[in-house]
C-alpha positions in Angstrom: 39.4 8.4 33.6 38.2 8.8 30.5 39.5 10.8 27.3 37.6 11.9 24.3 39.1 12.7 20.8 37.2 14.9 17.7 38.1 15.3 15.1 36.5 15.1 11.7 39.7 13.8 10.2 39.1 9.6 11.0 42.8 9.6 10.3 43.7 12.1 13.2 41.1 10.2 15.8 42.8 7.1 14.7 46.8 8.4 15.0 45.8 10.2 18.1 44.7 6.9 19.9 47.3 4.7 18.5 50.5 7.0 19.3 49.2 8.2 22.6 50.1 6.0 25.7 46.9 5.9 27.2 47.0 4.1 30.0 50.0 5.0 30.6 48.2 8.4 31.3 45.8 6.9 33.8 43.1 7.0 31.2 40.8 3.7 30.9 38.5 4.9 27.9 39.3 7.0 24.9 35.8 7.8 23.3 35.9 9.8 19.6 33.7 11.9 18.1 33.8 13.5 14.5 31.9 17.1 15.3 31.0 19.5 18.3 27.0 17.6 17.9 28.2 14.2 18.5 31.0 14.8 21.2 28.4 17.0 23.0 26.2 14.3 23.2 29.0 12.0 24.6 30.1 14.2 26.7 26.5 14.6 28.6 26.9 10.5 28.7 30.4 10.0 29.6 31.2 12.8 31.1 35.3 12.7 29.8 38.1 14.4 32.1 39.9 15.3 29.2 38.8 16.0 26.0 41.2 16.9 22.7 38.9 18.8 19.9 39.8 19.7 16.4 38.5 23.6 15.7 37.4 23.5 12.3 34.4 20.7 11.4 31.2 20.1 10.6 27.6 21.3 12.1 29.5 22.2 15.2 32.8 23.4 15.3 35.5 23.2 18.1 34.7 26.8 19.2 31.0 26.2 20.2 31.8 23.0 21.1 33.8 24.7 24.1 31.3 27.2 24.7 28.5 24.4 24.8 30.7 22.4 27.4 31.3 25.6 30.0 27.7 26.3 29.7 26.7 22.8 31.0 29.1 23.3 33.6 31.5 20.7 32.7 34.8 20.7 34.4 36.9 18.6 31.9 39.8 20.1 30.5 40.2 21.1 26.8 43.1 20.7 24.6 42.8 22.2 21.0 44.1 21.2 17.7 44.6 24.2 15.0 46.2 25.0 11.9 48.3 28.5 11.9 45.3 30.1 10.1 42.9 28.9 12.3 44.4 32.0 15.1 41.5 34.1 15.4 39.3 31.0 16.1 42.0 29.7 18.7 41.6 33.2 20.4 37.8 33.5 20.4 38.4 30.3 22.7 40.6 31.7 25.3 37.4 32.5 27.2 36.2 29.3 27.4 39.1 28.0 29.5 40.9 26.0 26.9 44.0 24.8 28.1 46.7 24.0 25.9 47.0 24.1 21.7 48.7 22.6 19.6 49.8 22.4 15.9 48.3 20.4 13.0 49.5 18.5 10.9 50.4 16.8 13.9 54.7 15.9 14.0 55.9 13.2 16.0 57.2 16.1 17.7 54.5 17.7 18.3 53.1 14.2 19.5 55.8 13.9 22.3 54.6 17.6 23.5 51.3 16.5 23.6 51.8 13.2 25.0 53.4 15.0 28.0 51.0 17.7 28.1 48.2 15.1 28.4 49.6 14.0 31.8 50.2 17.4 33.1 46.5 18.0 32.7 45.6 14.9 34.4 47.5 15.7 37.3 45.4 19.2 37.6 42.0 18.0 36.0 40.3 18.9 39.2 42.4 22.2 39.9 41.3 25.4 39.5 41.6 27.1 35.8 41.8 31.1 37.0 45.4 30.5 36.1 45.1 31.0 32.7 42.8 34.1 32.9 46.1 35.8 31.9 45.4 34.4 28.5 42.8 37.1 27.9 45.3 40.2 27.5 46.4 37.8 24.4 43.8 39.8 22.5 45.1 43.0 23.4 49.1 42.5 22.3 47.4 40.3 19.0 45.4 44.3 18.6 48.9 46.0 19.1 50.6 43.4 16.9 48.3 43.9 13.9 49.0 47.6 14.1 52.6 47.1 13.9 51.9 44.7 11.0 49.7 47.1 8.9 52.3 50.1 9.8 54.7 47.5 8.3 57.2 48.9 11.0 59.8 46.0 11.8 61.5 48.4 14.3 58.1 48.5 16.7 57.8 44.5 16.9 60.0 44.3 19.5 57.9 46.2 22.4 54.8 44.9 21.3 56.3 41.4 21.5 58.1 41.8 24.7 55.0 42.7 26.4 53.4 39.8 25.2 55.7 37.8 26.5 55.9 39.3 29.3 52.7 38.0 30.1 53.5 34.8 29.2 56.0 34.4 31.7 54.7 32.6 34.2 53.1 29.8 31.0 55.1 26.8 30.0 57.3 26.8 27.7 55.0 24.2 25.6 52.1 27.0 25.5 54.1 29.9 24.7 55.2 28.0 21.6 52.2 27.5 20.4 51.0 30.4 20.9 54.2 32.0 19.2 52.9 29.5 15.8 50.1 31.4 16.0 51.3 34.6 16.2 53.6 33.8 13.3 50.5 32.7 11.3 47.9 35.5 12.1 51.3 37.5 10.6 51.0 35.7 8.0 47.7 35.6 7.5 47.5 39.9 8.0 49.8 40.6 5.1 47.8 38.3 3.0 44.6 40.2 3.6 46.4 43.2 2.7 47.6 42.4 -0.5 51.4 42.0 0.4 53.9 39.5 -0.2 56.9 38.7 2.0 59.9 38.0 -0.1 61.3 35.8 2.7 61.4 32.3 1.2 59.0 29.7 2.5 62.3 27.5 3.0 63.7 30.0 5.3 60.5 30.8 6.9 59.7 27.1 7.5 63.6 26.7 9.0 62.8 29.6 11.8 59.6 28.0 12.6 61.1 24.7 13.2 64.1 26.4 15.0 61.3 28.1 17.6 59.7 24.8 18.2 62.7 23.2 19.4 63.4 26.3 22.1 63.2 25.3 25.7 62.8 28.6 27.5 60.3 31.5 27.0 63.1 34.0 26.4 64.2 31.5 23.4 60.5 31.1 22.3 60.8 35.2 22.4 63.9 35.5 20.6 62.7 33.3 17.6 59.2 35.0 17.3 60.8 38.4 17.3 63.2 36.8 14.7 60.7 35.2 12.4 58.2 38.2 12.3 61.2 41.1 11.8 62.6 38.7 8.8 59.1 38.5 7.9 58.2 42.5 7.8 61.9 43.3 6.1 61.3 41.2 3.5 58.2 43.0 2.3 57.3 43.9 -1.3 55.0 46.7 -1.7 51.2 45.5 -1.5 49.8 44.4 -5.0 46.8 46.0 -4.2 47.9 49.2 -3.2 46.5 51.2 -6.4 43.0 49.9 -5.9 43.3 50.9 -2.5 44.1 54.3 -3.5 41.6 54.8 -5.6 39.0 53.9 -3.2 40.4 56.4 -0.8 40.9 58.9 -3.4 37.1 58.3 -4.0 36.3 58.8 0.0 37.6 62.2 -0.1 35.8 63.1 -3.1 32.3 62.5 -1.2 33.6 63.7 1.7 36.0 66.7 1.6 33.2 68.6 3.1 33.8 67.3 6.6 36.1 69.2 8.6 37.2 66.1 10.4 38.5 64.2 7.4 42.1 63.2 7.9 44.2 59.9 7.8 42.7 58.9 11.5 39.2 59.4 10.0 40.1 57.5 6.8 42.0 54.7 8.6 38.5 54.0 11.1 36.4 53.9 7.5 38.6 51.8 5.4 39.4 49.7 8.6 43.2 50.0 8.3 45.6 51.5 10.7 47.0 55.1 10.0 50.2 54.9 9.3 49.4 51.8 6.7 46.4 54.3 4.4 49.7 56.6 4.8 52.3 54.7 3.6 50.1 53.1 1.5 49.1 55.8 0.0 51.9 57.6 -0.8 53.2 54.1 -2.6 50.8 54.4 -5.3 50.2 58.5 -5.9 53.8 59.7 -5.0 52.5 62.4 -3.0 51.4 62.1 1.2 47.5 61.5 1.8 47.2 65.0 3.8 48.8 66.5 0.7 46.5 64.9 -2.0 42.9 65.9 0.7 44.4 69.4 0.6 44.5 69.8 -3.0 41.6 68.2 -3.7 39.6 70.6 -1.3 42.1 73.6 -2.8 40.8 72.4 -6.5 37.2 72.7 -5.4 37.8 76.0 -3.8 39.1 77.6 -7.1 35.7 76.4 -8.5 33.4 77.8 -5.8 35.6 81.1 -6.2 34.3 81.8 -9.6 31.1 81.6 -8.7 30.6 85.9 -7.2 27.7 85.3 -5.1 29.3 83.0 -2.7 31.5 84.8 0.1 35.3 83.7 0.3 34.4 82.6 3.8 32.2 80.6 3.1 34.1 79.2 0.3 36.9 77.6 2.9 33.7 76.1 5.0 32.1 74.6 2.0 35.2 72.3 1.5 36.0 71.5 4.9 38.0 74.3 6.5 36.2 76.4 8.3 39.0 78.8 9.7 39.2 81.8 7.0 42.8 82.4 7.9 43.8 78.9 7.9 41.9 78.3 4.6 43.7 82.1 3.2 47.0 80.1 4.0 46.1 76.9 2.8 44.9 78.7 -0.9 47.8 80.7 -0.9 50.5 77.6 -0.9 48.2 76.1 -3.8 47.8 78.6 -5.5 50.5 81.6 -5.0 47.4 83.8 -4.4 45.0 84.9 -1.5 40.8 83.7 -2.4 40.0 86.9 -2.6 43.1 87.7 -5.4 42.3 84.5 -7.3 39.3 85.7 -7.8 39.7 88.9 -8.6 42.2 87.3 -11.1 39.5 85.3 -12.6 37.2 87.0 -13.1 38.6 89.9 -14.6 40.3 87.3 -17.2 43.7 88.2 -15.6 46.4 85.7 -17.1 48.9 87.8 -15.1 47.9 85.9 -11.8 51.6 84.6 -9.8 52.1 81.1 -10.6 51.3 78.5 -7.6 54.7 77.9 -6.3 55.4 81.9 -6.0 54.5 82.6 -2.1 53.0 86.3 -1.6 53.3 87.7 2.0 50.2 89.9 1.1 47.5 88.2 3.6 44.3 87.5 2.1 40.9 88.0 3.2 
């Protein structure tokens, strides 16, 4: 049998044949490559059982280089080396019937894993992968999970995680741990690209991490994710770039309080965020809810249109986005402690004896 390492890192082809017991493992010939190019071409030579691949390199990375070898039609099995922030790349792989992953920098720990995962797979290098079709609804709790994350609700983690691990179940313990480091760093990962900062100390985040790589069952693998993302989430400081945020969403509804379908669902799909997260988000940096601050803005462009005679009241409401005259009489009337119609009137006559905005009239206005 024969095994093949890549790796662009000489140091990690190297380690990786010196500490692994090859032949041990039944494996007569470790070949190495340094990127997707040249182990593809050694694969259509040799054509390796086994073959260990790094997923960032050069010219061809790990992720094609998988995708290249099902296309051919190999059957050798493939065992994948990533960073934490390497996750989305590690699940753009699942389809290509990767095995097994595992952590770099590689521990002496995380050597004995491997070293035992390497003869697993050699006792099923001729089975049957469907197995690990389960791997696909990853992407569909990683979906859910970066909802929670953006909502920056600790309390929901715990569902989404259990159905993860639910489906999980059946894995061993070795991949569900990995995949839990991964889950831990696209966390990570999120709340960077959002612009917020755990204050959970990298000492304390580092002990969790090592304490869920020492767990032996799934429900322990479980507990310790669920631990290390709540901590995570509770420790959050608001997001640095939360006022730059605003303003761009304050500058959204400004081009397009028109639309009768703006709201926080609509504003979340354009800014590509969740809806609770614009919300809370939001509200952080302007003191005042996003539905409240789209309202007022369209309530402020009313009172201009208003002044202008020629245009009816109703069509006044449909110009800024609520088409409904009684819903946009009630809407004006809690801005402005006056039906359209009145506030005009008011206006235009010069009236400074108009109600001020937080006195509510009963008189309906047309």
């Amino acid at each position: 049998m024969r095994a093949l390492i890549v790796d662009d890192d000489r140091f990690v082809r190297s380690g990786l044949r010196r500490t692994i017991d090859w032949n041990t493992l039944g494996f007569s010939e470790v070949l190495e490559a340094y990127n997707g190019v040249a182990a593809l071409r050694i694969i259509r030579q040799k054509n390796p059982e086994l073959v260990i691949t790094d997923i960032l390199m050069p010219v061809m990375d790990g992720i094609e280089l998988c995708q290249k070898i099902r296309e051919e039609k190999s059957k050798c099995a493939i065992i994948m080396l990533s960073a934490y922030n390497d996750f989305e790349y590690a699940r753009s792989a699942m389809q290509y019937q990767v095995s097994d992953y595992f952590l770099k920098p590689l521990t002496d720990e995380t050597l004995s894993a491997l070293h035992e995962r390497i003869n697993q797979v050699r006792q099923r290098i001729m089975m049957d992968y469907s197995h690990l079709h389960s791997l696909y609804h990853l992407q569909t709790h990683v979906k859910n999970l970066e909802g929670v994350i953006k909502s920056r609700q600790a309390g929901d983690l715990e569902p989404v995680l259990t159905a993860l691990f639910t489906d999980l179940d059946a894995m061993d313990p070795h991949i569900c741990r990995d995949i839990s480091a991964y889950v831990v760093g696209f966390l990570q990962h999120t709340l960077q690209e959002m612009g917020c900062e755990t204050k959970l100390t990298e000492e304390k985040r580092q002990q969790l991490i090592r304490g869920m790589l020492t767990c032996q069952t799934n429900r322990q693998v479980f507990q310790y994710t669920l631990q290390v993302c709540k901590e995570t989430l509770e420790a959050l400081s608001p997001p640095a770039n939360s006022i730059l945020w605003a303003e761009k969403i304050k500058a959204y509804v400004r081009q397009h309080y028109a639309d009768s379908n703006l709201n926080i669902k609509s504003l979340s799909q354009a800014f590509h965020l969740v809806a609770p997260y614009v919300g809370s988000l939001f509200k952080e940096a302007e003191g005042i809810s996003l539905n409240e601050y789209i309202n007022q803005y369209r309530m402020e462009v009313a009172c201009e249109l208003l002044m202008n005679p020629v245009i009816h009241i109703y069509e006044v409401g449909s110009q800024v986005g609520i088409p409904d005259p009684n819903y946009f009489t009630k809407c004006f009337r809690k801005f402005k402690g006056l039906s359209p119609k009145e506030y005009r009137t008011h206006q235009l006559r010069g009236d400074d004896s108009a109600p001020a905005p937080w006195l509510e009239s009963d008189a309906s206005g047309s």
